[in-house]
C-alpha positions in Angstrom: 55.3 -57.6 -48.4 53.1 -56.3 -45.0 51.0 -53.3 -45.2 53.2 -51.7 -43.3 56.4 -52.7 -45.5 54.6 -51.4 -48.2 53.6 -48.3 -46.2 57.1 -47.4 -45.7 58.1 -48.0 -49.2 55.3 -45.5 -50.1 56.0 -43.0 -47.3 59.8 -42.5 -48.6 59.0 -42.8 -52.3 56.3 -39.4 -51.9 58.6 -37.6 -49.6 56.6 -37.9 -46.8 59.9 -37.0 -44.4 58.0 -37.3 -41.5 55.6 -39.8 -41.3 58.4 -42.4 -43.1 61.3 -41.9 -40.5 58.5 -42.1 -37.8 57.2 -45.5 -39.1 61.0 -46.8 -39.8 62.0 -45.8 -36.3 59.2 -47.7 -34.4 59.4 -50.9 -36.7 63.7 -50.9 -35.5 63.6 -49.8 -32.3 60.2 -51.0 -30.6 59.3 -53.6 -33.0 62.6 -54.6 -33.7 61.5 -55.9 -37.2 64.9 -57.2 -38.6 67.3 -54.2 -39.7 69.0 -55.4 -42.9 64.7 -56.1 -44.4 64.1 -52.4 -43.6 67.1 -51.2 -45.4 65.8 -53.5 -48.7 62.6 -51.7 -48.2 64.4 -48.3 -48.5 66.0 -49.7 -51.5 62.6 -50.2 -53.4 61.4 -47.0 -52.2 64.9 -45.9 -53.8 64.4 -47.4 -56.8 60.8 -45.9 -57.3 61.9 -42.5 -56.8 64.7 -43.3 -59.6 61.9 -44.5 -61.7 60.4 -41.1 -61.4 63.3 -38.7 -61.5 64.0 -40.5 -64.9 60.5 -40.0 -66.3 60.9 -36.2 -65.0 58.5 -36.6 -62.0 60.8 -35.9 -59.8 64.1 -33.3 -59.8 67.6 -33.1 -58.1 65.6 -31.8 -54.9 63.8 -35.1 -54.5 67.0 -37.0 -54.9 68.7 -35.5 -52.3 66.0 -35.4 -50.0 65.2 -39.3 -50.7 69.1 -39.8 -49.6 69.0 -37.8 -46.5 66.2 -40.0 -45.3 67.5 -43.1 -46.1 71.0 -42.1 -44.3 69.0 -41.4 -41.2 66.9 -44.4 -40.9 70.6 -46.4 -41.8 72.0 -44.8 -39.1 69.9 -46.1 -36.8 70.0 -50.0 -38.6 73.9 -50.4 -38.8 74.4 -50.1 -34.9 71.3 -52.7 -34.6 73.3 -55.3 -37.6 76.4 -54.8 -35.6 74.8 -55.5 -32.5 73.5 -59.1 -34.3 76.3 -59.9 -36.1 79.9 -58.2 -35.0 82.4 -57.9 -37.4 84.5 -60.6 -38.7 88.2 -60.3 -37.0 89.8 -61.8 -40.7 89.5 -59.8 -43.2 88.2 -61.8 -46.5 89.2 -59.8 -49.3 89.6 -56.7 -50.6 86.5 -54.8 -52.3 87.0 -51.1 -53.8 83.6 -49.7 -54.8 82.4 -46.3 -55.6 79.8 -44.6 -58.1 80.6 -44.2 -62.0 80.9 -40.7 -63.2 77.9 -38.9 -64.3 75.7 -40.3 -61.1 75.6 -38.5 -57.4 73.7 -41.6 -56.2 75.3 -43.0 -52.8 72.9 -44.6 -50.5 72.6 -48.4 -52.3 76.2 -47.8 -52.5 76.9 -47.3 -48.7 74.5 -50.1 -47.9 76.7 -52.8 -49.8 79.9 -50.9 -48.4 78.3 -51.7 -44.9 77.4 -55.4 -45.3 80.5 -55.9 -47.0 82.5 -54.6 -43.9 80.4 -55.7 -41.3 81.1 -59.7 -43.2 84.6 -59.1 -43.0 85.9 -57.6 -46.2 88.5 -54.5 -46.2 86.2 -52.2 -48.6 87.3 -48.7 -49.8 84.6 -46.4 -50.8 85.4 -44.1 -53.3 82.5 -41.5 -53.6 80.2 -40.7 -55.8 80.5 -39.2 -59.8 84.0 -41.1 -59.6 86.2 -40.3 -63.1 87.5 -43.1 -64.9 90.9 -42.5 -64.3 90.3 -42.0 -60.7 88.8 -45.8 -60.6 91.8 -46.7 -62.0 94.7 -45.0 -59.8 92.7 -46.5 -56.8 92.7 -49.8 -58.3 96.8 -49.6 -58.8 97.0 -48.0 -55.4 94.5 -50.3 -53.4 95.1 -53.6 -55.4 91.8 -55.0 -55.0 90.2 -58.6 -55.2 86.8 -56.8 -56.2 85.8 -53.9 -57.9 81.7 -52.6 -57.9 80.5 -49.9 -60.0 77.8 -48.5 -58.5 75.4 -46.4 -60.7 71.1 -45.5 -59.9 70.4 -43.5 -62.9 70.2 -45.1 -66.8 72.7 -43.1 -68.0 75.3 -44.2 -65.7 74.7 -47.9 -67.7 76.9 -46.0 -70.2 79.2 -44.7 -67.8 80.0 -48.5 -66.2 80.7 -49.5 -69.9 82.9 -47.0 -70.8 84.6 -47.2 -67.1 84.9 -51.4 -67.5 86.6 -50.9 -71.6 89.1 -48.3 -69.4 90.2 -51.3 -67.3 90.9 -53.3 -70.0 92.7 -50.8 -72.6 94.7 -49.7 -69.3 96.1 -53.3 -68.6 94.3 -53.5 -64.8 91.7 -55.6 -65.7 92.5 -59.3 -65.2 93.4 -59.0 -61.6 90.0 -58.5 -60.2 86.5 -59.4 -60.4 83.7 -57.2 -61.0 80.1 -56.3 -59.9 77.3 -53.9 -60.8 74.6 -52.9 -59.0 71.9 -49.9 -58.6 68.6 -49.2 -59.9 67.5 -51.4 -63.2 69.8 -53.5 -63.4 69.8 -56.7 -65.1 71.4 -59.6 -67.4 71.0 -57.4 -70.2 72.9 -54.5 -68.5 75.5 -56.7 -67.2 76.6 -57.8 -70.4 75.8 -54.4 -72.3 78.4 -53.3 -69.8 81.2 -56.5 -69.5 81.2 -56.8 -65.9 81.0 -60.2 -64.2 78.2 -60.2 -62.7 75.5 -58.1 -61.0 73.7 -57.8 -57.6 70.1 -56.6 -57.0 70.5 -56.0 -53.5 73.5 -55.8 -50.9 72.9 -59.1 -49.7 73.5 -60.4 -53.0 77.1 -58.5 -53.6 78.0 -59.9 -50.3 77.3 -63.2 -51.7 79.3 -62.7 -55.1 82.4 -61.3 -53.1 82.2 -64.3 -50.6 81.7 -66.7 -53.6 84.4 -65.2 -55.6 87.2 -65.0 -53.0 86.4 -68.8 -51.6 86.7 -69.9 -55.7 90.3 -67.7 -55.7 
């Protein structure tokens, strides 16, 4: 990482408003530094003010704040991706994907839901604090090849578990693959939880949904 990667990670994750969409705007649009890097980079700023809203540093405030930022520097990269790759006229596959009850977090979420579209998949997003039984009319209604469960705080670990045992007591499960992602996520959450597999970054769910759907 660049000193002034790293200064962007650390502008966002102190709430330096400012200063942060300042630097993020001159890196796209002057030194068109590559759009989809600067979106990882508000990801680990993301993840670093998750780390501290879970160790009580930070408050609901900071959240939202954190994701208003983040939406306006991503409103400026998705035209400049676009722009670089276009949209695939074929759609691949069908992805539904929102955030498990209990967790208002959205911006990893609408990240993947962008890559995913702008590499040609037909995604529905579902929101954010999504009920189980919601997850599972839209999965009836929208018959999807994918399903990701999107979830930035610990407790929503809990949350993808009980949603994923849902799927399977409610007969819907076999039809569809699915992925995890958001905040700490790892091996040992993925199979705490049952899903397939899980993605650290929107790149990477790209890359399970293309892998998945060329296997099927």
């Amino acid at each position: 990482m660049t000193d002034e990667e790293k200064r962007l990670v650390d502008l966002l994750s102190s709430m330096e408003e400012d200063e942060a969409l300042a630097l993020a705007k001159r890196m796209l649009l002057e030194d068109h530094k590559d759009p989809i890097r600067v979106l990882e980079l508000c990801r680990l700023a993301m993840d670093a003010v998750g780390k501290l809203f879970a160790e009580g540093e930070y408050f609901l405030p900071e959240l939202v704040l954190a994701g208003e930022m983040l939406e306006q520097i991503s409103a400026i990269a998705k035209p400049l991706i676009t722009q670089s790759g276009g949209a695939a006229a074929k759609k691949r596959g069908k992805v539904l994907i929102g955030t498990v009850h209990g967790d208002l977090h959205d911006i990893g979420k609408n990240i993947v839901c962008f890559m995913l579209d702008i590499n040609g998949f037909e995604v529905k997003d579902i929101g954010i604090d999504v009920p189980v039984k919601t997850f599972i009319e839209e999965i009836n209604a929208f018959q999807p090849d994918v399903v990701g469960l999107s979830g930035f705080l610990t407790l929503a670990f809990d949350s993808m578990k009980e949603t994923i045992a849902a799927f399977e007591s409610e007969g819907v499960r076999q039809g569809f693959k699915i992925m995890i992602g958001g905040g700490q996520i790892d091996e040992t959450v993925r199979a705490y939880t049952g899903a397939d597999a899980f993605g650290v970054n929107a790149v990477e769910a790209v890359n399970l949904c293309k892998k998945w759907l060329e296997a099927a």
